[in-house]
Every structure is written in C-alpha cells, then in structure tokens.
C-alpha positions as CSV (number, residue, x, y, z in Angstrom):
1,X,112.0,93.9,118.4
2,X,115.1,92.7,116.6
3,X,113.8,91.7,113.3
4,X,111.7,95.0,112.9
5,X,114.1,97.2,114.8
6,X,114.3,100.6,112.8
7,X,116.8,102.3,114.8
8,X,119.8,104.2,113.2
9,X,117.6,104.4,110.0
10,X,116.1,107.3,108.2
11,X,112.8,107.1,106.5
12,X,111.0,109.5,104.0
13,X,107.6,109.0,103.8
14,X,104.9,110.8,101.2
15,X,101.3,111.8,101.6
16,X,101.9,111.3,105.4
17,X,99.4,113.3,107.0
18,X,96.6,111.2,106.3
19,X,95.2,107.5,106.1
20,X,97.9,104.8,105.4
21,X,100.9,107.6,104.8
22,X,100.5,108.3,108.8
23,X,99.8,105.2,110.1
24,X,103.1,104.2,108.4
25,X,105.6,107.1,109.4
26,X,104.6,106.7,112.6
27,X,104.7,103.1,113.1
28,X,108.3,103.5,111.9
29,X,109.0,106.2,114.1
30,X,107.5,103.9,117.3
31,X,110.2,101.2,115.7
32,X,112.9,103.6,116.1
33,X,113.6,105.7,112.8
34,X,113.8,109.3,112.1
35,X,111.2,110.2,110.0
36,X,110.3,113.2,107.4
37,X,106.7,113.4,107.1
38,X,105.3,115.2,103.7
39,X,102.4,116.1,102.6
40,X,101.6,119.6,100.6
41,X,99.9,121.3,103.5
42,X,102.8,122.4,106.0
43,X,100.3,122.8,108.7
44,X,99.0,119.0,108.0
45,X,102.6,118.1,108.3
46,X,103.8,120.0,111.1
47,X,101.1,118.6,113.4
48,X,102.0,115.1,112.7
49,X,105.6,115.9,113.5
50,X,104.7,117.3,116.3
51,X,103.0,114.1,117.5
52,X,105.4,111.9,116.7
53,X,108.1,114.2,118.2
54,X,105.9,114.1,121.2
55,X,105.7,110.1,121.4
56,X,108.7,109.4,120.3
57,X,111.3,111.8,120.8
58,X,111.9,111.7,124.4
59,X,113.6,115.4,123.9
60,X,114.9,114.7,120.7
61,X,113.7,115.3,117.1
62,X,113.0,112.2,115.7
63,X,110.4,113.7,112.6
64,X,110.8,116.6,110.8
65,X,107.9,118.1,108.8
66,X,109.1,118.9,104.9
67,X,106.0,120.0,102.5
68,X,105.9,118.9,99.3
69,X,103.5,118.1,96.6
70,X,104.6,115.5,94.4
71,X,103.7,116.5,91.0
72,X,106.9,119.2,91.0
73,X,110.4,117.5,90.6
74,X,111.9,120.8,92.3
75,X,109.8,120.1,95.3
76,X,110.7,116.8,95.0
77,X,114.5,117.7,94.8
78,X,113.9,119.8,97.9
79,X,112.4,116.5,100.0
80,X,115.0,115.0,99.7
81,X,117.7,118.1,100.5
82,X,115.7,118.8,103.5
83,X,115.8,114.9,104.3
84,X,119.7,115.0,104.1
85,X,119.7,118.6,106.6
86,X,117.4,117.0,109.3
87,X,118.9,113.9,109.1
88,X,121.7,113.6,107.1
89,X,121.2,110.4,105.1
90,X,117.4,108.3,103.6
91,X,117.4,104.7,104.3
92,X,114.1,104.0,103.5
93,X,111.8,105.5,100.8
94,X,107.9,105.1,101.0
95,X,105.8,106.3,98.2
96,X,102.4,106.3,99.3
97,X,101.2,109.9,97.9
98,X,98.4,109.3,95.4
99,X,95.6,111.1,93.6
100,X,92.7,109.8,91.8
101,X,90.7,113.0,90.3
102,X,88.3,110.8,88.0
103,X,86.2,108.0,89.0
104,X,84.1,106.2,86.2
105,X,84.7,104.7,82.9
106,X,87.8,105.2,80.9
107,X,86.3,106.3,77.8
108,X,84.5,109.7,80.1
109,X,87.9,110.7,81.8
110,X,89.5,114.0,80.3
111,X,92.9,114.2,79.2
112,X,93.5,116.8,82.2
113,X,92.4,113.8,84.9
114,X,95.0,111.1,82.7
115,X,97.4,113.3,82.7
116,X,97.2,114.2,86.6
117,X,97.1,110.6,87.5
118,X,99.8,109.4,85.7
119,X,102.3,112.4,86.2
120,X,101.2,112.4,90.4
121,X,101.2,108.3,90.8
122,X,104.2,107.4,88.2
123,X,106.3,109.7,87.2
124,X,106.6,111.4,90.2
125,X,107.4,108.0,92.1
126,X,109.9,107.6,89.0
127,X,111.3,110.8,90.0
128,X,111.8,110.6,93.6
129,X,113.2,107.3,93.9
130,X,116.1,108.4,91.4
131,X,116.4,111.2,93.2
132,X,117.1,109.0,96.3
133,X,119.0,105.8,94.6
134,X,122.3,106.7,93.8
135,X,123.2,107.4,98.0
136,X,121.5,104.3,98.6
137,X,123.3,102.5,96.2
138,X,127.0,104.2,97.4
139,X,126.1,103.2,101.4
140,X,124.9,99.7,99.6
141,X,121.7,99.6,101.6
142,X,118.5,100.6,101.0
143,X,114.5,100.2,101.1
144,X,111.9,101.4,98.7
145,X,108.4,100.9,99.5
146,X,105.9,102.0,96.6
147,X,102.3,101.6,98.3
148,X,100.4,100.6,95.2
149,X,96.9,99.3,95.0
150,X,94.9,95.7,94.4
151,X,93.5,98.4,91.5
152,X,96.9,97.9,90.1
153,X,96.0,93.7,89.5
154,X,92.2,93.8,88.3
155,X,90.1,95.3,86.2
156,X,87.8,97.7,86.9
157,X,84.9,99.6,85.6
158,X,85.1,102.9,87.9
159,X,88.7,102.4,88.6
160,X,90.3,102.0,85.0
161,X,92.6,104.7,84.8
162,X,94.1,105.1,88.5
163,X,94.3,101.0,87.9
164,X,97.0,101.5,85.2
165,X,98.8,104.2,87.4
166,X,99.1,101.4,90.0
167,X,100.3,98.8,87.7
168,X,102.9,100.7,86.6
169,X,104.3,101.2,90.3
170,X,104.2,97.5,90.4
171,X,106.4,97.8,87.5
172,X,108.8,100.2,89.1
173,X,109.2,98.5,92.0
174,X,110.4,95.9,89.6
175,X,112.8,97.2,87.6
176,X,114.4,99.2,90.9
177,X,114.9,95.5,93.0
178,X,116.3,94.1,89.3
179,X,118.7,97.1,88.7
180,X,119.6,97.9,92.1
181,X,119.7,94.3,93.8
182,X,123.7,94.1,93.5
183,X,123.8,97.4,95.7
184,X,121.9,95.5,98.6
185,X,118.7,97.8,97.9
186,X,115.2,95.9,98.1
187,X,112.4,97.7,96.7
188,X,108.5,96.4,97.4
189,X,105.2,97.6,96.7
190,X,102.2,97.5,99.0
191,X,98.8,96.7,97.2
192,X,96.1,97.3,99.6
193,X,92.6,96.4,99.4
194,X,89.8,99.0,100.3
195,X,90.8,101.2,103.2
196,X,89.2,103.5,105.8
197,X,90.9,106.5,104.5
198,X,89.6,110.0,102.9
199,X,91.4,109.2,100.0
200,X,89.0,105.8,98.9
201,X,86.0,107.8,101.1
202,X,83.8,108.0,97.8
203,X,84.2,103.8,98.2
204,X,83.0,103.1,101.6
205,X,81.0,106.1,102.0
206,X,79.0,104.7,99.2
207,X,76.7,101.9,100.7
208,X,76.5,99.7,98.1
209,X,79.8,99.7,96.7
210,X,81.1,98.8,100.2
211,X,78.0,96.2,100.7
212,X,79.3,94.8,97.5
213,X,82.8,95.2,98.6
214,X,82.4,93.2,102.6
215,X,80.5,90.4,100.3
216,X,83.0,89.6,97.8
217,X,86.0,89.5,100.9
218,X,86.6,87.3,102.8
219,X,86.8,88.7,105.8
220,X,83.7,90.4,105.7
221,X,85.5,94.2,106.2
222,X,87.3,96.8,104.9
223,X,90.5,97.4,106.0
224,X,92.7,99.9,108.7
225,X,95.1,102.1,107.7
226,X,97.5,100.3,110.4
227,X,97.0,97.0,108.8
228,X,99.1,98.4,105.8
229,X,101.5,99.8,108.1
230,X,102.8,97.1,109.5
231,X,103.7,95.6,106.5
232,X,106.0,98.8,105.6
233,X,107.9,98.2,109.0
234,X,108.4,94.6,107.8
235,X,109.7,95.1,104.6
236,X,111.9,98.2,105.8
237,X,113.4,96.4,108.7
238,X,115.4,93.0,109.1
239,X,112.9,90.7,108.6
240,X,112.4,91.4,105.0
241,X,116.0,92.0,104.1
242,X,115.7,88.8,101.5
243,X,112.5,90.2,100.0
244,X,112.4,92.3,96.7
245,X,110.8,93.1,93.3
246,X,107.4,91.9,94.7
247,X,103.8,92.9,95.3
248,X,102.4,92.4,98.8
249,X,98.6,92.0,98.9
250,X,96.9,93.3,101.9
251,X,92.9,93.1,100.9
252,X,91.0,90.8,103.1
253,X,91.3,88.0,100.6
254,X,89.4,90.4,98.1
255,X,91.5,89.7,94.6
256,X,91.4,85.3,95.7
257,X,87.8,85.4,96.3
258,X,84.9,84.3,94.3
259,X,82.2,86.8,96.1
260,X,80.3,89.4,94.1
C-alpha cells in the first residue's frame, strides 16, 4: 500500500454522489484520506458520507458531506471553508462535476446551453482550484485532478460544445502543473472514455451509439466508473508524485483505434 497510501491527506472531491465522482472519493477514503464529498443535493451527499464513514471510519469521521453546486463562486468559497472546519487543511483537489445540457450539433445549441457549459465545466474548475492553490502552494504540496473527457481530444458531431469545455480543462491542468510546479503541486486530468454513469446515460442507453461505440474500442466495452477511480488514487498518492501537466486516457483504446 505504500505507493498509493493516502493517509494524513485531505481530499475534496466534486459531483461525488454519483458515477465516477463516488467511485473516486471513496476509493480514496479506502486508501486512507479524509474526504468531503459534494454534490448540490445535501441528501445525495450525506448518504455517501454516511457510507464511507461507515466503511471507513472505524468510529471516526473520515468524510464529511458539504453541498455545493458549482456554478456559484460563493458556494464554491464555502467548499472549501467547510473543507478547512472538518478537516483543517485540502491536499488533494478533484474536479469531476460536470454538465452537458445540449447534445447535437453546434450550430442548434442556444446561447443559454454554451453559456451553462462553459461557466459549470471551466470557469468553475478555474475558480475552485484558485480558491484552493495558494494553501497548497504555502504547505508546498499538493494534487489537482481535473476529470476531463476523450470529448476533450476529438471531434465530435453530437458532442461539439461540452468537447471544447473539456479541452479547456486539459488546458488548465496545464498551465496549474507549469505555474505551480516550483511549489511541489502536480496537477492532472483524467480523460475517460464512455462510462456506465447517469451523466453519459443518453450514450449507452442509446443502442446504436453504444453498438457503434463497443465496435470502434478495443476492448469491445464501455467502461466502470472504478476503472477511472483508480487512476485518481494513483496520481494523488506517491506513485505519481513525478507526474504533471498531462492527460491520462482511460477509454478502452477508443481515441487509438481505427473502428467505426
């Protein structure tokens, strides 16, 4: 367990009551970190707490359920407050809250459905992690983990717009490991492939877009939500302490393959 070994360390974690958000703060929790878990349904959150308390905890609190939605910078501001009074410090930051309102061809989407994607899947990652840089930076250490999307590094006919919303986290993720590197902070992004979760259920639900997706990857399947999450614990923990300002793609083999 050394190399992935959480403990002493304090992760926030958004859009964790669901899909790849859950799998991931409570795979860090079963490595040993404290964990806030967020979503903007307290109920949502409090149960997931609640089970990871319960797993985990053995009599202590080891999550604390904080509500937030994303899009406001106050509720933001109060993540991260609530962060420092259950836990007192935030070594690890994962962005993983998304929304994709719109699904078709740029040209169709409304200003309203731009607007809501970029401000939920950029601005409010912008926002967060300079909310949570600057104590990183003073304890000089630190891990942000921006779970992006393949989306993010193809084009796409039905995707267009959340595609640019992901590239730009790529981007982020970036410019954080170039301007933070010299404070020992690493930041990553996650690009995953087509996952079992509500949030891509309009994908898999649909019969011939996920015929179309299993042919054209390689290994035949969609994906898990824990296949994503163990990739979080790895770049939070020891064993990807020398690895920054890159995109990790979990997809099957999806973007290298030739298939349809």
């Amino acid at each position: 367990m050394t190399l992935f070994d959480l403990k002493g360390k304090v992760a926030v974690v958004t859009g964790s009551t669901k899909g790849i958000g859950e799998a991931i703060v409570k795979r860090m929790a079963e490595h040993g970190a404290r964990v806030v878990v967020s979503s903007r349904k307290a109920e949502a959150c409090a149960a997931v707490a609640a089970d990871i308390n319960k797993a985990f905890g053995r009599g202590e609190e080891v999550a604390r359920a904080i509500p937030c939605n994303i899009s406001y910078k106050d509720q933001l501001e109060a993540l991260v407050k609530g962060a420092h009074e259950a836990f007192g410090k935030i070594d690890i930051l994962v962005c993983n809250a998304a929304v994709n309102p719109y699904f078709g061809g740029m040209a169709g989407c409304p200003d309203d459905a731009f607007d809501k994607i970029m401000a939920a899947n950029v601005r409010s990652n912008f926002w967060l992690c300079n909310l949570v840089l600057p104590e990183m930076a003073a304890r000089k250490d630190g891990c942000v983990i921006i779970v992006s999307s393949i989306g993010g590094l193809k084009g796409s006919s039905l995707l267009g717009v959340y595609g640019i919303s992901k590239a730009a986290d790529f981007q982020l993720a970036r410019n954080i490991a170039v301007e933070y590197g010299r404070h020992n902070i690493r930041a990553n992004a996650i690009a995953p492939g087509l996952i079992k979760t509500h949030f891509a259920k309009a994908l898999w639900e649909n019969e011939d877009i996920l015929k179309a997706s299993n042919a054209g990857t390689p290994l035949g399947r969609i994906g898990l939500p824990d296949e994503i999450a163990g990739a979080a614990v790895f770049l939070a923990s020891a064993a990807g302490a020398y690895m920054t300002g890159q995109a990790v793609v979990i997809d099957g083999g999806r973007t290298i393959s030739e298939g349809p």
